[in-house]
BALOBA-1460 file (C-alpha; in Angstrom, 3 decimals):
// residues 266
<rec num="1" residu="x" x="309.138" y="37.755" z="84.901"/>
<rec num="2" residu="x" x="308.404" y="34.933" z="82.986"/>
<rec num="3" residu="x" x="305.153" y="32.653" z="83.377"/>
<rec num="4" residu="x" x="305.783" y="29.576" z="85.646"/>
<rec num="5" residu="x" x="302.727" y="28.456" z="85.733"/>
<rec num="6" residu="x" x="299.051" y="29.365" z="83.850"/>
<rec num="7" residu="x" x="295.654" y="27.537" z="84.397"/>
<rec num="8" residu="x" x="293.000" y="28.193" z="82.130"/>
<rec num="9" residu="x" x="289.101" y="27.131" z="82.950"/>
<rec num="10" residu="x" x="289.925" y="24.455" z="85.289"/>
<rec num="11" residu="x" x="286.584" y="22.419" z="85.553"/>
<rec num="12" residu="x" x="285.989" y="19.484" z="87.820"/>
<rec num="13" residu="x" x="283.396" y="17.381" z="88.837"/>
<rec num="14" residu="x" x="282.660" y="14.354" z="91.576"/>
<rec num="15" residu="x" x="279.937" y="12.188" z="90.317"/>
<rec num="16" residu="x" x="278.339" y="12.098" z="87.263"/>
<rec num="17" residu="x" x="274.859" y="12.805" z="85.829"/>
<rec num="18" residu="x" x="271.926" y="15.224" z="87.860"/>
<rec num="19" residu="x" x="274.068" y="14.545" z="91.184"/>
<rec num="20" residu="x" x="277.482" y="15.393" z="90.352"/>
<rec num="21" residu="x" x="279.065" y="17.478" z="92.651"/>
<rec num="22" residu="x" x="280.541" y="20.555" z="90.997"/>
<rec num="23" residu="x" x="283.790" y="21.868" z="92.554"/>
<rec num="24" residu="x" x="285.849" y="23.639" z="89.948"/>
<rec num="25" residu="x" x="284.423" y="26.173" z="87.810"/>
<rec num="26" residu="x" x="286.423" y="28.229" z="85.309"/>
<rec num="27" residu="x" x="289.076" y="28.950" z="87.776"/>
<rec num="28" residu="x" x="292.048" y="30.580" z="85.938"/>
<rec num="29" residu="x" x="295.284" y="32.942" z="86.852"/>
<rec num="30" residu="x" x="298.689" y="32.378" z="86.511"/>
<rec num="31" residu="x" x="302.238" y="32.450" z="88.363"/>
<rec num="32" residu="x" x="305.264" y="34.124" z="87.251"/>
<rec num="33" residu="x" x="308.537" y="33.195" z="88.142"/>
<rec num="34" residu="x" x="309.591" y="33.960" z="91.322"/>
<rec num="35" residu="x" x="305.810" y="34.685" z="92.461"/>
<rec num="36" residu="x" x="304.724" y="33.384" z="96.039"/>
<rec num="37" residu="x" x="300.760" y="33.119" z="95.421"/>
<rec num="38" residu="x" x="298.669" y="32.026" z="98.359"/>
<rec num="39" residu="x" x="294.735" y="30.541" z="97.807"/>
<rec num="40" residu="x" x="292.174" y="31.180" z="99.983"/>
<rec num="41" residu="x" x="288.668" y="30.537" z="99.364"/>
<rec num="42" residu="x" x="285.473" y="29.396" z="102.338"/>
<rec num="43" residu="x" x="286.285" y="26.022" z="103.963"/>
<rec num="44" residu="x" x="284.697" y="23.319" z="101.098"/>
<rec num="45" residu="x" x="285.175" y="25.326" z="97.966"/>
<rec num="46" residu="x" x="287.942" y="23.331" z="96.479"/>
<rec num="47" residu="x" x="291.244" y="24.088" z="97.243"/>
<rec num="48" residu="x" x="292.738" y="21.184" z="97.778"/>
<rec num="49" residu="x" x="291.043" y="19.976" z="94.880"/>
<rec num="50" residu="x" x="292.631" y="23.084" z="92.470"/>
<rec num="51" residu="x" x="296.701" y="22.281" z="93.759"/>
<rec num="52" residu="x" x="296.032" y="18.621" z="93.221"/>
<rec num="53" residu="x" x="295.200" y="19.490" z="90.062"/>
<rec num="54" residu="x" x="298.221" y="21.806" z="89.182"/>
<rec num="55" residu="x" x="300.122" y="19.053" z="90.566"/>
<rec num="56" residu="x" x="298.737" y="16.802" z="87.291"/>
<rec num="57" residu="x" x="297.655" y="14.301" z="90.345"/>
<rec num="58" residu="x" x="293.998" y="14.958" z="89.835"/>
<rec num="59" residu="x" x="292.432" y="14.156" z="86.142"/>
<rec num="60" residu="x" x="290.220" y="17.759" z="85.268"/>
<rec num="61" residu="x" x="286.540" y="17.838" z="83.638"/>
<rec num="62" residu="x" x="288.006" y="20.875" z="81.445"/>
<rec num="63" residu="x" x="290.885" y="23.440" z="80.728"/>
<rec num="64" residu="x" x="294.047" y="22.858" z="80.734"/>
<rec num="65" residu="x" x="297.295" y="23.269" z="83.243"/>
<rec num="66" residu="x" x="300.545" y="24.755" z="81.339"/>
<rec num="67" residu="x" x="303.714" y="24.292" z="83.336"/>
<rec num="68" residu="x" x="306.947" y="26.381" z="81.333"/>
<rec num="69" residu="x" x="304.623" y="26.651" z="78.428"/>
<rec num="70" residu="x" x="304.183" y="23.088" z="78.293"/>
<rec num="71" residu="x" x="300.283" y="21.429" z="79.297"/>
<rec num="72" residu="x" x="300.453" y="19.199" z="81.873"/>
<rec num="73" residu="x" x="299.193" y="14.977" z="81.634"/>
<rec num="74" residu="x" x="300.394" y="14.059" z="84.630"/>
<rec num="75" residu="x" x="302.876" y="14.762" z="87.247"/>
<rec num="76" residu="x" x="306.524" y="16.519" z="85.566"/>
<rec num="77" residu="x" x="309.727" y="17.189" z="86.793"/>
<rec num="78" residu="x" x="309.777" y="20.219" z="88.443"/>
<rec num="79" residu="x" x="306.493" y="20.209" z="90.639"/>
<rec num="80" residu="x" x="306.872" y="18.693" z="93.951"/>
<rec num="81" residu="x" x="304.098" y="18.985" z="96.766"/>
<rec num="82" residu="x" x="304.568" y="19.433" z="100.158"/>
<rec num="83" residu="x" x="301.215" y="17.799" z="101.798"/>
<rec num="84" residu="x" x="299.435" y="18.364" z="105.152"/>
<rec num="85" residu="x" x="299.876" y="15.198" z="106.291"/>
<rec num="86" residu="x" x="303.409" y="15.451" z="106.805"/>
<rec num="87" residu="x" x="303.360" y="12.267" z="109.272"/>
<rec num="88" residu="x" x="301.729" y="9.907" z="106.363"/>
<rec num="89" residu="x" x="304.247" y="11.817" z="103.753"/>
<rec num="90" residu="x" x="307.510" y="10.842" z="105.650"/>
<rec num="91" residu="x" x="308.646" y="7.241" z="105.500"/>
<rec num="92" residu="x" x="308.640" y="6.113" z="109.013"/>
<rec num="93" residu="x" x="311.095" y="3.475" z="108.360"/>
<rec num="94" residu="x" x="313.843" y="5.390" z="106.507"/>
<rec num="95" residu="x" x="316.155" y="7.727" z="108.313"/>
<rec num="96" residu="x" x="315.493" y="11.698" z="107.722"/>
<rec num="97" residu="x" x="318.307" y="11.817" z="105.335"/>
<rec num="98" residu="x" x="316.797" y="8.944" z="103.674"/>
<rec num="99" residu="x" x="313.422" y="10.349" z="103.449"/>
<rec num="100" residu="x" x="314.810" y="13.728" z="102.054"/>
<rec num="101" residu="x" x="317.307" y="11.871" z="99.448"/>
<rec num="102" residu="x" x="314.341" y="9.818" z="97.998"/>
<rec num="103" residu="x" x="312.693" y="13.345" z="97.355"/>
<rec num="104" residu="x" x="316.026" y="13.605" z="94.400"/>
<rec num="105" residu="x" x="315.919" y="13.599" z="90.511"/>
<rec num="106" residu="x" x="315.587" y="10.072" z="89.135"/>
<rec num="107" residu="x" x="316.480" y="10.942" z="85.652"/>
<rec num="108" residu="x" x="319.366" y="12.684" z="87.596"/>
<rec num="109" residu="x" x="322.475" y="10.939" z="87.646"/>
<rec num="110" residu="x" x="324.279" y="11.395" z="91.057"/>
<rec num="111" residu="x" x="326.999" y="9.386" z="93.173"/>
<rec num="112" residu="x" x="325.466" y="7.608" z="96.378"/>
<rec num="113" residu="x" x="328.182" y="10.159" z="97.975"/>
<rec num="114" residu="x" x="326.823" y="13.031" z="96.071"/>
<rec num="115" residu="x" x="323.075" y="12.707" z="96.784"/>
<rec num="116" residu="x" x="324.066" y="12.725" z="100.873"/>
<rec num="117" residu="x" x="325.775" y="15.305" z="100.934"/>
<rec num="118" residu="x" x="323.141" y="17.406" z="99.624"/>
<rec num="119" residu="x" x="320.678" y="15.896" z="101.331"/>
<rec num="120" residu="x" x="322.518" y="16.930" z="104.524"/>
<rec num="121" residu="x" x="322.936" y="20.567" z="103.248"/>
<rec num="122" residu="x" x="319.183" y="20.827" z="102.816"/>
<rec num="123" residu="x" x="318.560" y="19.378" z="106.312"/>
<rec num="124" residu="x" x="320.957" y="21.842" z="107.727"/>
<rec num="125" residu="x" x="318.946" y="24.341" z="105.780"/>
<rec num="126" residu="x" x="315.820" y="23.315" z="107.591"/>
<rec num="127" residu="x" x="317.679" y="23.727" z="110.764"/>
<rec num="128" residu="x" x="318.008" y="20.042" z="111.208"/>
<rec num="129" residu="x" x="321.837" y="19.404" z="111.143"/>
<rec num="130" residu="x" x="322.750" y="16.442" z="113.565"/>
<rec num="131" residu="x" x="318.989" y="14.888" z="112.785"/>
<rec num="132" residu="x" x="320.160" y="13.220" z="109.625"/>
<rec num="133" residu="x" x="320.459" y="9.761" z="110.998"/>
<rec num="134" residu="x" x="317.302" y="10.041" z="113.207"/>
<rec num="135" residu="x" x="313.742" y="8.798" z="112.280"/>
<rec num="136" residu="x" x="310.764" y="11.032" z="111.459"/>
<rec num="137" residu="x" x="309.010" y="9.213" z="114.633"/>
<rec num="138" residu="x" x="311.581" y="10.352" z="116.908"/>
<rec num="139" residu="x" x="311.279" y="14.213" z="116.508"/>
<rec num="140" residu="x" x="308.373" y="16.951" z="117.345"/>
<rec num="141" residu="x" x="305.676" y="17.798" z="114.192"/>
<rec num="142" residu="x" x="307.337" y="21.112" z="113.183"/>
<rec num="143" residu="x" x="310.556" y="18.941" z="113.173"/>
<rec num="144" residu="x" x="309.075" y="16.219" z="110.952"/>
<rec num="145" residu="x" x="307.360" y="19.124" z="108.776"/>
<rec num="146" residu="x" x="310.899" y="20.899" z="107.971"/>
<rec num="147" residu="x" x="311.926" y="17.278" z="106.564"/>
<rec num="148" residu="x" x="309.128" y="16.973" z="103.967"/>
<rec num="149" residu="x" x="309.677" y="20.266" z="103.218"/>
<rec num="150" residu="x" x="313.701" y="19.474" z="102.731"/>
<rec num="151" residu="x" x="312.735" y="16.813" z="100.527"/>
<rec num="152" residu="x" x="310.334" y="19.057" z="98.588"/>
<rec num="153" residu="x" x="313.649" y="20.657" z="97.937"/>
<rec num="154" residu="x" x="315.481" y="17.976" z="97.378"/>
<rec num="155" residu="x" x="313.543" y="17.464" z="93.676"/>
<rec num="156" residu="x" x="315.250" y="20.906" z="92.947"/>
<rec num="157" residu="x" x="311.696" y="21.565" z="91.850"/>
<rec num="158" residu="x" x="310.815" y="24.964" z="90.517"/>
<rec num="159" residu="x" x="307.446" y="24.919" z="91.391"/>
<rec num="160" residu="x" x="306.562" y="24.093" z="95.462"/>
<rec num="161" residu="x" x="302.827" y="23.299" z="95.742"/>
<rec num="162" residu="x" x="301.848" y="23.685" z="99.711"/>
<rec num="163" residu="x" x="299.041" y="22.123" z="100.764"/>
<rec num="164" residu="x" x="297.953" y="23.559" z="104.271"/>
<rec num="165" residu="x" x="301.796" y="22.495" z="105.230"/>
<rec num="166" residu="x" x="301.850" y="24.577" z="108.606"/>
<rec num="167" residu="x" x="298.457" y="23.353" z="109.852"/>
<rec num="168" residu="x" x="299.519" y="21.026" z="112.591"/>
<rec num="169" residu="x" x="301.984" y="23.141" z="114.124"/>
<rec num="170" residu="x" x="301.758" y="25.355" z="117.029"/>
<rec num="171" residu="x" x="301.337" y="29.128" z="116.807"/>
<rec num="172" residu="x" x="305.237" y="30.109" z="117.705"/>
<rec num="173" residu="x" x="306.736" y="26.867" z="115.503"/>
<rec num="174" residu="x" x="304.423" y="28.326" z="112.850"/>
<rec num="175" residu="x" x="305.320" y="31.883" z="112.473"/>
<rec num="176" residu="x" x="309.051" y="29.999" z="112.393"/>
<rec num="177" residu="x" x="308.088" y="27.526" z="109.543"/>
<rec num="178" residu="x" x="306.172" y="31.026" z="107.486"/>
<rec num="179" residu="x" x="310.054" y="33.134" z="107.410"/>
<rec num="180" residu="x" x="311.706" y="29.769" z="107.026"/>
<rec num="181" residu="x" x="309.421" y="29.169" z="103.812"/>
<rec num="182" residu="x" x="310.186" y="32.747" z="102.515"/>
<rec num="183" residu="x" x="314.011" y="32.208" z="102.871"/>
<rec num="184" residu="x" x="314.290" y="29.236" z="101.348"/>
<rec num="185" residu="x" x="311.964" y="30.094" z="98.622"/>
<rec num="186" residu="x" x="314.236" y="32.960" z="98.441"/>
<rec num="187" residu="x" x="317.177" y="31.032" z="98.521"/>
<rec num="188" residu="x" x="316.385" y="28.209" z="95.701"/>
<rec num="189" residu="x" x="314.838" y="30.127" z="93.316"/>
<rec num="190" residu="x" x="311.690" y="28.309" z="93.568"/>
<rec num="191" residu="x" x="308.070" y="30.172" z="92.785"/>
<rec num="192" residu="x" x="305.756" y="28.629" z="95.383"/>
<rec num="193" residu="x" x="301.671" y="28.111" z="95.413"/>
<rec num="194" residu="x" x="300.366" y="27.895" z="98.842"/>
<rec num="195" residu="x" x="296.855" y="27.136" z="99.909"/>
<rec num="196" residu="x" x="296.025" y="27.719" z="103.781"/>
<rec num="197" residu="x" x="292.824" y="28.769" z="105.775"/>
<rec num="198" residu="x" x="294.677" y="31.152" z="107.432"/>
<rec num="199" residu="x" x="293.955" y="34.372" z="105.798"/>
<rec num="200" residu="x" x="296.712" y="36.325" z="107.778"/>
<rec num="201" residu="x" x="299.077" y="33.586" z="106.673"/>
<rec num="202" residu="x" x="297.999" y="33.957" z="103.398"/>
<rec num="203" residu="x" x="299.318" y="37.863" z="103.328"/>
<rec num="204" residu="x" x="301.713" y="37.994" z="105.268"/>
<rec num="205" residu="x" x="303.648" y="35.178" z="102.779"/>
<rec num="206" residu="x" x="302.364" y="36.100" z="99.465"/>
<rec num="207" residu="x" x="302.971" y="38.627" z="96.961"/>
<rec num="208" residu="x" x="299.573" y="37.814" z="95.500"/>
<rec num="209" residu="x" x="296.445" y="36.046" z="97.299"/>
<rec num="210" residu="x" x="293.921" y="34.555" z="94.749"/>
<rec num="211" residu="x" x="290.841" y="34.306" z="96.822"/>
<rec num="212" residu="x" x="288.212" y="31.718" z="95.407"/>
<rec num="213" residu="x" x="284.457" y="31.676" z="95.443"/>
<rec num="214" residu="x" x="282.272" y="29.262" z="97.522"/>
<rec num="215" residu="x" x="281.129" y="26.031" z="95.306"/>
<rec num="216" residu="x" x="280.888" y="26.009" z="92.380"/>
<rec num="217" residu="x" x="283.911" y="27.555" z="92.269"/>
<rec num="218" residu="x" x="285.835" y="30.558" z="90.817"/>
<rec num="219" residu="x" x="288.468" y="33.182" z="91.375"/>
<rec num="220" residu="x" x="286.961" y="36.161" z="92.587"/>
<rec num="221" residu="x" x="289.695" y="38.370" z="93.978"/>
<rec num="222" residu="x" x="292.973" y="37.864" z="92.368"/>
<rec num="223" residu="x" x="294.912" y="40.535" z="95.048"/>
<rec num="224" residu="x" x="298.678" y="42.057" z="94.779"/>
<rec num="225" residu="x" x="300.091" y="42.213" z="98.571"/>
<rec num="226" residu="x" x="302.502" y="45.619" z="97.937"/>
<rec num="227" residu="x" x="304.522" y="45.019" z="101.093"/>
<rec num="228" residu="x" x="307.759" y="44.139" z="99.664"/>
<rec num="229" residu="x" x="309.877" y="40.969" z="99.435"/>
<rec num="230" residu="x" x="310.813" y="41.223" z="103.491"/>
<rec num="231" residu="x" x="308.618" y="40.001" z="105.762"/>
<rec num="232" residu="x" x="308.948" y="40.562" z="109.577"/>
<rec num="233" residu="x" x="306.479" y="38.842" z="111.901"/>
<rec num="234" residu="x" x="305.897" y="42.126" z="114.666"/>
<rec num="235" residu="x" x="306.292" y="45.048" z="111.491"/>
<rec num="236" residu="x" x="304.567" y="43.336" z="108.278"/>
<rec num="237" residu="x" x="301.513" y="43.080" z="110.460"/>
<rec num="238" residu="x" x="300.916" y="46.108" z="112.036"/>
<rec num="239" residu="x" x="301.499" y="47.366" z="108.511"/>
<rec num="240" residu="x" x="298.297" y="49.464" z="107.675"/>
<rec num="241" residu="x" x="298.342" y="48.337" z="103.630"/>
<rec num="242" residu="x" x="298.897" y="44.524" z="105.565"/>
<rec num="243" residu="x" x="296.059" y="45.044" z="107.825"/>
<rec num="244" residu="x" x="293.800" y="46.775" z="104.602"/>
<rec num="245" residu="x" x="294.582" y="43.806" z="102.548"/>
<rec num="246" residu="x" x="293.548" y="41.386" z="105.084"/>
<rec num="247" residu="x" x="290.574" y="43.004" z="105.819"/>
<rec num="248" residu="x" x="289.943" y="42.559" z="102.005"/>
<rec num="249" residu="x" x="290.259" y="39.198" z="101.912"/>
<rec num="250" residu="x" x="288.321" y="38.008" z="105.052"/>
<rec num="251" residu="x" x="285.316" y="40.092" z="104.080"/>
<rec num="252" residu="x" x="285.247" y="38.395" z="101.055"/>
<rec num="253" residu="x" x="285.639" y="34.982" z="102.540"/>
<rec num="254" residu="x" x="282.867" y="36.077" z="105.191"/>
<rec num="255" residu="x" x="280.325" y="37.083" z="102.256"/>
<rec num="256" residu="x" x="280.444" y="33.795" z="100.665"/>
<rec num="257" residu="x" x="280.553" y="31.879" z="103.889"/>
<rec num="258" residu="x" x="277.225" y="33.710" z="104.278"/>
<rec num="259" residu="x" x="276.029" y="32.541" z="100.982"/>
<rec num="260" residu="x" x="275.900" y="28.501" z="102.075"/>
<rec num="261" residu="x" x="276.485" y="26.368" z="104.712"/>
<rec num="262" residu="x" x="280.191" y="25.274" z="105.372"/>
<rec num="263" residu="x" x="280.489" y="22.094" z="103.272"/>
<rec num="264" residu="x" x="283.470" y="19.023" z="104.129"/>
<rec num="265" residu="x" x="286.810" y="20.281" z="102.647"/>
<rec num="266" residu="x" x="286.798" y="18.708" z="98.920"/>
């Protein structure tokens, strides 16, 4: 496989002078083609911060972002983000369909026709058919999540950037949303970064978790999750290597929550 995506010394800073606030600090690994990575790291340390920043949203203090090869300025064709907020993502005033069409290509030129139908398909996908024409306000928060993630899709990205995307959602809607994720990543092609506090989350979706340091931060585990390509929510995690890997991570996490206080999420 191919390298999707590398970062290399990512520094960044809030603040300038004897009081800046140091967040990133020589983080680096890369994605391959295909790869589902998952981020975990002690609640403050960043995280947000780092996918922001392989997004080209957030400016960097140092290194550089290479997306195909190519170093990132800014946001590029090809990256979408799927945010947290999925409420404050969705336009309330545009129909679902709407909201996932306006996710499309705008370099890409499609009939009105064209872009609908898709947009449908990828609702349907979602398992939203017969929602198209509804509003974002009139359905449940795993409901309104599976739209912005339909219009992640939509961009026919090849990178999906999650931000903490199953957060809001209950416990059953959630394990839902984690093997809907992995079959539509699955399904499009797309390599996908996700960044959660949930460490079992974290393995039971990934084929590598990148656990990060408390602030100022680095990678300090970068950890292959050897369980194959299918997941199953009852077998994958009574999985002894699942259950070793996990164990793995969340001592690491617990070490460096030990290390300093628990700081705002930056």
């Amino acid at each position: 496989m191919d390298v999707m995506l590398d970062a290399r010394e990512l520094a960044k800073a809030y603040g300038s002078g004897p009081g800046a606030l140091k967040i990133l600090d020589g983080i680096s690994f890369s994605v391959k083609r295909g790869e589902f990575v998952s981020i975990v790291g002690p609640s403050g340390c960043g995280k947000t911060t780092l996918l922001m920043a392989l997004a080209g949203l957030l400016k960097l203090d140092g290194g550089d972002v290479s997306f195909k090869g190519r170093k990132l300025s800014g946001p590029t064709p090809g990256i979408s983000v799927v945010f947290q907020d999925y409420s404050r993502s969705l336009f309330a005033w545009k129909s679902n369909l709407d909201n996932v069409v306006f996710g499309m290509v705008r370099d890409k030129v499609q009939a009105k026709a064209e872009k609908q139908a898709r947009g449908r398909e990828l609702l349907a996908a979602v398992g939203l058919e017969g929602f198209a024409d509804h509003y974002p306000w009139q359905l449940s928060g795993g409901m309104q999540q599976r739209v912005a993630i339909a219009r992640g899709l939509a961009s026919q990205s090849e990178l999906l950037l999650l931000d903490e995307p199953l957060a809001a959602v209950d416990a059953q809607t959630r394990a839902d949303m984690q093997d809907l994720l992995l079959e539509l990543a699955e399904r499009f092609q797309q390599t996908c970064i996700l960044v959660t506090h949930d460490v079992d989350e974290a393995v039971y979706m990934a084929d590598r978790v990148v656990v990060l340091t408390r602030r100022p931060t680095r990678v300090d585990h970068d950890i292959v999750v050897d369980l194959g390509k299918k997941r199953d929510q009852i077998t994958t995690r009574e999985d002894a290597r699942f259950l070793e890997i996990r164990h793995d991570v969340m001592a690491a996490i617990r070490r460096f929550r030990a290390q300093a206080p628990i700081a705002e999420k930056a």
